[in-house]
N, C-alpha and C positions, 0 to 999 in steps of 0.2 A: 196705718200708723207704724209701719215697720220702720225700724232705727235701732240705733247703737249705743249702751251706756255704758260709760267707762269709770271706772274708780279706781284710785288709790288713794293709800295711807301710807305718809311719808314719814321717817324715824331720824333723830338725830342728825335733824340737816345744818349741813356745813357750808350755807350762804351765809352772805353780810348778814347781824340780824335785823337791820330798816327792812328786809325784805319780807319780813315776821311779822312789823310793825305800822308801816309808813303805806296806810292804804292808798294815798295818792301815785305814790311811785309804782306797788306793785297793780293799782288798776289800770296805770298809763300802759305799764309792760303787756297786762294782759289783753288789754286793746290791740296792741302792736303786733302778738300773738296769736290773735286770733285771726287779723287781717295776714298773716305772714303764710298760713295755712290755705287761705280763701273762703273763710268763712264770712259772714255776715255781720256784724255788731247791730243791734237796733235800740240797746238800752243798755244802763250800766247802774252800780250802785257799790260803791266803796265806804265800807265804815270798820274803822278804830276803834275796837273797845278800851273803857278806860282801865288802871293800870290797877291790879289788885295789891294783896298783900306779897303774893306770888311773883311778883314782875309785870313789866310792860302788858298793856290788852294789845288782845291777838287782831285778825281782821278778816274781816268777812270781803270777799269780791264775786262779784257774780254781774257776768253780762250776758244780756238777754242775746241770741241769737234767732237769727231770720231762720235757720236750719232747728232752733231750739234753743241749749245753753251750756254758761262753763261755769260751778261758780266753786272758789277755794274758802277754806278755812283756815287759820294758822295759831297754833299755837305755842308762843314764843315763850314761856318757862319751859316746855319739854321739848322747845326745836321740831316740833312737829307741825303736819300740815295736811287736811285732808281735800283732793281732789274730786269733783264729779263733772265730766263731758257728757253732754247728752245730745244726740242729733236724732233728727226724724230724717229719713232718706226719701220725702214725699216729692218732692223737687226734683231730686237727683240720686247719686250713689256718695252720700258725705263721708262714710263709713275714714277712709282713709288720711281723710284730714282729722277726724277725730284722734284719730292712731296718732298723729305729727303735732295736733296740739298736745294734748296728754305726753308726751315722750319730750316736748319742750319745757312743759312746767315741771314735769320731774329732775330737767337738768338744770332748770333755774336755782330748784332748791339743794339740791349735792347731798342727796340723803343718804345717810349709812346703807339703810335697807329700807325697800319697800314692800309693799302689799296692794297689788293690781289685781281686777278683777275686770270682765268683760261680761256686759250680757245683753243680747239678743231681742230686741223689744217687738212684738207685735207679730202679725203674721206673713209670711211670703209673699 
């Protein structure tokens, strides 16, 4: 089960905010995203929370991957967005497309600063 898990948390991002919002749009991208890398898509699942006192509901995306999964969080009163890639390398060696999706959803969202973490799943 050796793989790759990758995270960040994204601050004060300076995309459109539909991209906070508009879970169709940002799960088409992340389709598009994922296949841009060479990964696999086998599932998907995009939802809109609804809008509190706070402002617009954020959105959950997450597609399933043949390699494993990507899925975001976004929360649009603090411009924030949390990230998780996760691949198994049982197949192959994914490791490096994981690196290229993760560094494209970070440039999608135009974050002030982030907070990336990597870690190492399973044994040799």
């Amino acid at each position: 089960m050796k793989g790759l898990h990758l995270t960040a948390d994204l601050y004060r991002c300076r995309c459109a905010p539909d991209w906070l919002t508009d879970a169709a749009k940002l799960g088409a991208w992340c389709l598009e995203a994922v296949d841009a890398v060479g990964l696999r898509a086998v599932n998907q699942l995009f939802h809109t929370f609804p809008a509190t006192g706070k402002g617009p509901g954020g959105v959950t995306a997450t597609v399933l991957l043949a390699e494993s999964h990507v899925c975001l969080h976004t929360w649009p009163e603090e411009k924030s967005v949390t990230c998780d890639v996760y691949v198994c390398n049982f197949s192959g060696e994914h490791s490096a497309k994981a690196r290229g999706l993760m560094e494209a959803l970070v440039q999608r969202f135009q974050p002030e600063w982030t907070e990336q973490r990597s870690l190492d799943r399973g044994e040799e």
